[in-house]
DRENDONU-58720 format. One record per residue (C-alpha): residue number from 0; residue in three letters; x, y, z. Coordinates in steps of 0.5 Angstrom, whole numbers. Layout:
BEGIN
ATOM pos code  east north    up
ATOM NUM  Ala     X     Y     Z
...
! end
This chain:
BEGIN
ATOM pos code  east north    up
ATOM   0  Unk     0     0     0
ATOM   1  Unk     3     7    -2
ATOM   2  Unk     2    13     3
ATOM   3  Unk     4    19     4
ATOM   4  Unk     7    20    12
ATOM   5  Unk     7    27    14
ATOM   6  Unk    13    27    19
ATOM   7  Unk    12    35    21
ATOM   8  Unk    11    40    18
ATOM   9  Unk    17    40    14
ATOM  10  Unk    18    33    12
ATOM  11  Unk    14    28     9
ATOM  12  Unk    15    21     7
ATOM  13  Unk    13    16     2
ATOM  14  Unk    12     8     2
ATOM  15  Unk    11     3    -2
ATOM  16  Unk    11     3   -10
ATOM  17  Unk    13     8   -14
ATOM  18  Unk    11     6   -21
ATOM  19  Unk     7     6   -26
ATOM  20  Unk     1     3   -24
ATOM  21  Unk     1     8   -16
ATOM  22  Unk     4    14   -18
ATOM  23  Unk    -2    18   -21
ATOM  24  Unk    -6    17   -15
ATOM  25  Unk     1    19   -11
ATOM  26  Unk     1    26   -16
ATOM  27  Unk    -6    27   -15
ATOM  28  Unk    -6    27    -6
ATOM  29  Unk     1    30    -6
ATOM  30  Unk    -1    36   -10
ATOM  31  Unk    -8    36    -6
ATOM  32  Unk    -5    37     1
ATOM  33  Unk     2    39    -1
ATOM  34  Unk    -3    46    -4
ATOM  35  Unk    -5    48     4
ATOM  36  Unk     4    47     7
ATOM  37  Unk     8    43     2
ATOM  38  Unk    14    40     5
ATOM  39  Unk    22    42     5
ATOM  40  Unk    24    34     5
ATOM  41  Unk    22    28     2
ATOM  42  Unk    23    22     5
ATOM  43  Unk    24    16     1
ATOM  44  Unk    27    11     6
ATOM  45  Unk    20     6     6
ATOM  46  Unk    20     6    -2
ATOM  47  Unk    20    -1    -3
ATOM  48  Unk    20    -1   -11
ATOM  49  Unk    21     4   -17
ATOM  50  Unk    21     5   -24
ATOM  51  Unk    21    11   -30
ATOM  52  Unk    14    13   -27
ATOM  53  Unk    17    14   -20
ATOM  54  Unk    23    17   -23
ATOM  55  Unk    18    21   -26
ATOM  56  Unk    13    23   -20
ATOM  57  Unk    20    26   -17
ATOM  58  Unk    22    30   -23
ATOM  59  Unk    15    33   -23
ATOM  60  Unk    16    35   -16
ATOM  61  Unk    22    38   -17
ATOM  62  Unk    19    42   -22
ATOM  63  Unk    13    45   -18
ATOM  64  Unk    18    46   -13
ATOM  65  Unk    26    47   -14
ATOM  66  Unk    28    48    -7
ATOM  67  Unk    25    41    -4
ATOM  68  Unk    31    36    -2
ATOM  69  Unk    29    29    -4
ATOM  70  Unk    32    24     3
ATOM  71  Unk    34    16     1
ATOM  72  Unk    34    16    -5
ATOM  73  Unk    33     9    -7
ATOM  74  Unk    39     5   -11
ATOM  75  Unk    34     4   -17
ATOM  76  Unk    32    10   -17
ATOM  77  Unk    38    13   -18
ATOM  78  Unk    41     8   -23
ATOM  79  Unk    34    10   -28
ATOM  80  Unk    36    18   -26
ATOM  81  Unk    44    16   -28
ATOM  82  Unk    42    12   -35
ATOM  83  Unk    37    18   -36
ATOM  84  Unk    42    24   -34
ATOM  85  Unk    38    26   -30
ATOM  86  Unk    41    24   -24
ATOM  87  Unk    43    32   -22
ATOM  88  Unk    35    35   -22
ATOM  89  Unk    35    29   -16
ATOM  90  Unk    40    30   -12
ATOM  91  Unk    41    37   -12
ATOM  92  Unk    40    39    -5
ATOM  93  Unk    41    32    -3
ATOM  94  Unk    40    30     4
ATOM  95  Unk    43    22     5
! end
């Protein structure tokens, strides 16, 4: 089960798959509650799984707010960014 975890008012955190069949429904709660207090660090610690539509989501979370770190980075996920080129819009202001 994929969820978003508010830590504090700062942090959030997501669990499970970020793939092609969970990311609409994460994007689509993401921008509904990030709307009223969006988080300065998104902990990715607890995701279990990723694919292109993962790397995705991040890349168009990045987009709505430039400033937002991105925490735990799973290995997957950085390999996708790194074949992608990507790697540097998900690691800049990278926190662990």
């Amino acid at each position: 089960m994929n969820q978003i975890l508010v830590e504090n008012q700062n942090t959030w955190r997501l669990s499970g798959e970020l793939s092609f069949a969970t990311v609409g429904a994460l994007l689509s709660e993401f921008t509904q509650r990030a709307a009223l207090s969006p988080p300065k660090e998104l902990d990715l610690s607890e995701v279990t799984r990723t694919d292109s539509a993962g790397l995705a989501l991040l890349i168009e979370l990045r987009g709505q707010d430039a400033s937002m770190t991105f925490r735990h980075l799973p290995r997957q996920m950085l390999s996708l960014a790194t074949l992608s080129g990507v790697q540097n819009l998900l690691t800049q202001n990278l926190s662990d």
